[in-house]
C-alpha positions as CSV (number, residue, x, y, z in Angstrom):
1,X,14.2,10.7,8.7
2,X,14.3,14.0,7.4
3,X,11.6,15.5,4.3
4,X,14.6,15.8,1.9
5,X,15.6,11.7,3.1
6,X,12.3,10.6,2.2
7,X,12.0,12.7,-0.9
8,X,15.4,10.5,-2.0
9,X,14.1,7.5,-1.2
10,X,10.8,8.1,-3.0
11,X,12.9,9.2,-6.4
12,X,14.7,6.2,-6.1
13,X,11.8,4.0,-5.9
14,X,9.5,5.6,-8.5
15,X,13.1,5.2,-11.0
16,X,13.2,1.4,-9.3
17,X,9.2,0.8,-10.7
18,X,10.0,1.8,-13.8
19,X,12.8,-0.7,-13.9
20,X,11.0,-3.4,-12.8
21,X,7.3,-2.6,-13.1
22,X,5.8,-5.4,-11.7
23,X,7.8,-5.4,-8.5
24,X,5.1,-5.6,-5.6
25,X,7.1,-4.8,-2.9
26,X,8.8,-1.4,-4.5
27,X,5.2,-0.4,-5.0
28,X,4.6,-1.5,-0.9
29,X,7.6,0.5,0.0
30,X,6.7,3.5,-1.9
31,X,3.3,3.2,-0.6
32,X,4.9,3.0,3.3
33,X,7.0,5.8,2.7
34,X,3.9,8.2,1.7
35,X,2.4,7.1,4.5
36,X,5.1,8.0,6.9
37,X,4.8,11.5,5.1
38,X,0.6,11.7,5.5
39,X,0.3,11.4,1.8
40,X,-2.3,8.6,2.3
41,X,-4.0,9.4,-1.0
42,X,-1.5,8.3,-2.7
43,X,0.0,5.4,0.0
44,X,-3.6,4.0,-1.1
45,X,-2.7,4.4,-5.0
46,X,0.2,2.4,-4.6
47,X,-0.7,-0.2,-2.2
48,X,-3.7,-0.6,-5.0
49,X,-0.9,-0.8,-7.2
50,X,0.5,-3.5,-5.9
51,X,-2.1,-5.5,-5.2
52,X,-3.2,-5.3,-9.2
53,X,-0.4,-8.4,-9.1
54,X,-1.5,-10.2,-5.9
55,X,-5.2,-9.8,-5.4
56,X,-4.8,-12.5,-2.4
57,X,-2.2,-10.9,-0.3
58,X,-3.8,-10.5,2.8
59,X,-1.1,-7.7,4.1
60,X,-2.0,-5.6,1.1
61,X,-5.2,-5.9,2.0
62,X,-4.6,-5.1,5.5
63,X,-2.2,-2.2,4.4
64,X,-5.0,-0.4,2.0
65,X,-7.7,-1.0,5.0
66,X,-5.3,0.9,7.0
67,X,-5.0,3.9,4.5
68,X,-8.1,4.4,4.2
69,X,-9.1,4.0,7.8
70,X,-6.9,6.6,8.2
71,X,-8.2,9.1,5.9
72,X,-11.5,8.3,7.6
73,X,-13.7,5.9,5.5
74,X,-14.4,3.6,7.9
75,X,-17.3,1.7,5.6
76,X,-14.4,1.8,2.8
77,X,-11.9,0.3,5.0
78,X,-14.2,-2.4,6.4
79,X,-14.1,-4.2,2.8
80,X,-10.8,-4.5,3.1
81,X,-10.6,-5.6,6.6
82,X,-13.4,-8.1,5.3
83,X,-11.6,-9.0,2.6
84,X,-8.5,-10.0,5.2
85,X,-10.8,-12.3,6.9
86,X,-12.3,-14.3,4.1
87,X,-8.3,-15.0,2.9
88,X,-7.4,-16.3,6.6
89,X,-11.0,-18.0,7.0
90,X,-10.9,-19.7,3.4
91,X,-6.9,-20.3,2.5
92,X,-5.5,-21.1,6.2
C-alpha cells in the first residue's frame, strides 16, 4: 500500500472513532495500520486504547507486547506477554 493509501485509511478511521468511540476494533485497526507505517508510539496508544474496553483480550495484550518489543523494551513487553499467559492459564 502506498503512504498516501494508509494516510486515507487512517483519516477514515480516526473520523470512524469519533463516530463510534467505543469501537475496539477501529482502535485495533488504526493501531495495525501505524504499525505497518513504524509509528509504534502511537500503534502502542491505540492498542492501549482499545484495551481501556477489554482489559481481558489476550490479542490486545499480545498486540501491545508486540509494540513495545519492537521499540525495544523488552522488560515492558514481558508484562504484557505475562499478562497473555495468566488469561490462557486462568480463563481456558
Amino acid at each position: 500500500m502506498k503512504s498516501n493509501q494508509y494516510q486515507r485509511v487512517k483519516d477514515l478511521l480516526h473520523k470512524y472513532t469519533t463516530i463510534q468511540p467505543s469501537n475496539a476494533q477501529v482502535f485495533c485497526l488504526m493501531a495495525e495500520i501505524l504499525q505497518k507505517t513504524n509509528d509504534m508510539e502511537h500503534a502502542k496508544s491505540w492498542y492501549l486504547q482499545a484495551l481501556s474496553s477489554h482489559r481481558l483480550d489476550a490479542h490486545l495484550q499480545r498486540r501491545i507486547g508486540e509494540v513495545i518489543d519492537e521499540q525495544g523494551d523488552k522488560s515492558d513487553a514481558i508484562q504484557y506477554y505475562f499478562d497473555v499467559w495468566l488469561f490462557a492459564f486462568f480463563y481456558y
